[in-house]
C-alpha positions, 0 to 999 in steps of 0.5 A, spaced: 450 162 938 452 155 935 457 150 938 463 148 936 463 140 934 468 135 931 470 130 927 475 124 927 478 124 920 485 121 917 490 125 919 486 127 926 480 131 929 478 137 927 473 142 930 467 144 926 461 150 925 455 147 923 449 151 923 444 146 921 438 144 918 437 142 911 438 149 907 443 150 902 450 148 904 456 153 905 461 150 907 467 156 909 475 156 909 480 160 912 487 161 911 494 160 914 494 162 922 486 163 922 480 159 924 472 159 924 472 166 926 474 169 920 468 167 918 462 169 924 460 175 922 458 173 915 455 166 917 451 171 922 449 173 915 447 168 911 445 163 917 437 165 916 438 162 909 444 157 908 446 152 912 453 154 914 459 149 915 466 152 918 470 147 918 477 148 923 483 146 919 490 143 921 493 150 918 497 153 924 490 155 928 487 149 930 485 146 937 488 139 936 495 137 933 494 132 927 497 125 926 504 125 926 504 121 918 498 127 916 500 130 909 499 137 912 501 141 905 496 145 901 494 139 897 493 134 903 489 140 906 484 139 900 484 132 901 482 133 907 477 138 907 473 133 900 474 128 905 470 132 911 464 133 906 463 127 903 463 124 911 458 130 913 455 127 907 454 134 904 451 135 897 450 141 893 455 144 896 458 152 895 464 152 897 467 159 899 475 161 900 478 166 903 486 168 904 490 161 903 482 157 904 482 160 896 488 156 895 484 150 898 478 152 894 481 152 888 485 145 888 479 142 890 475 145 883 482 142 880 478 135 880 471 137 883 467 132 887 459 131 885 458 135 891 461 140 889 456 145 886 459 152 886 465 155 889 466 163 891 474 165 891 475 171 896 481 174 896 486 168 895 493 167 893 493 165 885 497 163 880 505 165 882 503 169 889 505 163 894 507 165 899 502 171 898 506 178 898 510 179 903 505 177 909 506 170 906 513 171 905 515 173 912 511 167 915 514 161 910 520 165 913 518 162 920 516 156 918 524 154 918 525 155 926 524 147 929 517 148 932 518 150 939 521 156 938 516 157 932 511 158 937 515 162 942 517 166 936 508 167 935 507 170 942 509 176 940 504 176 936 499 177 942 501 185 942 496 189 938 503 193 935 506 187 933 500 184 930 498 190 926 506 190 923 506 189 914 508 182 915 504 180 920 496 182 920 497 188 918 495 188 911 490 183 912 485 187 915 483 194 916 478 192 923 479 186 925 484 185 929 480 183 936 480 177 931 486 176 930 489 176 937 485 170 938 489 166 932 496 165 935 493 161 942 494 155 940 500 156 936 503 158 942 500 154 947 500 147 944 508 144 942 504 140 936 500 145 933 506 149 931 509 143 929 503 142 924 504 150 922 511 149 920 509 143 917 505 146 913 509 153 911 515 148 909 511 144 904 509 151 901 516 154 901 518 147 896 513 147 892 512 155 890 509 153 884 503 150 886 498 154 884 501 156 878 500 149 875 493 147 878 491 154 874 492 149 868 486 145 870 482 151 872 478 152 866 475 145 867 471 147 873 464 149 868 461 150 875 458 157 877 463 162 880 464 167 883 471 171 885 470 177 890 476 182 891 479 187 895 479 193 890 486 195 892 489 189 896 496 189 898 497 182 899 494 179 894 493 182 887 487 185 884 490 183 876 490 176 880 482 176 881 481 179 874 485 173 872 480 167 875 475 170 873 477 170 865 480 163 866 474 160 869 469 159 864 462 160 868 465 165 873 463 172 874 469 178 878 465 183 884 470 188 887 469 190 894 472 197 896 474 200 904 477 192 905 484 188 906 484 182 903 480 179 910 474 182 906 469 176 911 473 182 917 472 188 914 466 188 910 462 182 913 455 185 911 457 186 903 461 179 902 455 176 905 450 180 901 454 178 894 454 170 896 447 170 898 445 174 891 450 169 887 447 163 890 441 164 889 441 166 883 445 160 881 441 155 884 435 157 880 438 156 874 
């Protein structure tokens, strides 16, 4: 298996996936509350192929605790992922989000870097779905707690029957939830990291519009996408994936049945197979 790696950034240092080698680049996002496992059995799929990178970023499941001036908002977040590629120094990069990763994903096409070649948008919060459905509500909520009770208030989150609750992991993932359990370790453990997550969470409760207005500036993206979708995701609107792939101007839409909006949990194999066919077809062109 790989190892885990870091890199000392401007807001701090995070961990890292690379899987190695000089194949095409996909670099891997995840959302609020998660890390790299989201993404393992997909990158055990395309690894063979792909040069996968999973960068750990500062959204509630990280290692380590950011800087105390570190902009830990969606659009700070997204700085700091452009700035993680460019000092890798990855070119003809297929960026892929997942879960609020789809969010990042799609600030960053707002004003794409040169490395930036394609991107896959799986299942994400778009438009006015921030906090996404009632999972995201419930978790900004949370956010309003100071950060030690914060992370007090998570462990609960490490019983099976309060992880599967509607608000929490249960309308994200259909089998997953092994996964999941791992998530909210570091934000029980480490005073910190909950800091950092409350952060974050207060930064999208005043700013709900976020993504609504960045929608503005997707047509601008004229690179390949591709946008897979939960077919009947209770957390982030199917119209929604309808929606992107009419507003990107190169985009295509693949629905994925027997999932939750976790599709990388849920039907690794599937989500795997659409972003290997995608790449390559579109790298050909």
């Amino acid at each position: 298996m790989w190892k885990t790696k870091n890199i000392d950034l401007s807001a701090g240092t995070i961990d890292y996936l690379d899987t190695g080698g000089t194949k095409p680049v996909l670099v891997l996002v995840h959302g609020l509350l998660m890390d790299e496992t989201l993404w393992t059995d997909v990158v055990a799929e395309l690894a063979p192929e792909y040069r996968c990178v999973v960068p750990v970023l500062p959204l509630g499941a990280h290692r380590h605790a950011m800087s105390h001036g570190a902009d830990l908002s969606l659009p700070g977040v997204a700085r700091l992922l452009a700035e993680f590629v460019d000092r890798l120094g990855l070119t003809d990069v297929t960026l892929v989000g997942n879960d609020t990763g789809g969010a990042v994903v799609q600030l960053l096409m707002a004003e794409p870097a040169a490395s930036v070649a394609r991107a896959v948008l799986v299942s994400c919060e778009a438009f006015d779905n921030l906090p996404p459905g009632l999972t995201g509500r419930a978790l900004v909520l949370t956010g309003k707690l100071p950060p030690r009770l914060f992370g007090l208030f998570m462990r609960q989150l490490r019983l099976k029957p309060m992880r599967r609750l509607p608000f929490v992991f249960g309308w994200l993932t259909r089998r997953g939830d092994a996964v999941t359990a791992g998530w909210v370790t570091p934000v029980i453990g480490d005073v910190a990291v909950a800091r950092d997550a409350t952060r974050t969470l207060r930064s999208i409760a005043s700013n709900r519009k976020l993504l609504l207005d960045n929608a503005t500036r997707l047509p601008g993206f004229d690179r390949p996408v591709l946008v897979v979708w939960a077919k009947n995701d209770r957390v982030m609107p199917p119209e929604h994936g309808e929606r992107l792939a009419e507003l990107l101007p190169d985009a295509r839409l693949t629905v994925v049945d027997d999932t939750d909006a976790l599709i990388p949990l849920d039907q690794p194999t599937a989500l795997a197979g659409h972003i290997r066919e995608f790449v390559a077809e579109r790298a050909a062109h």
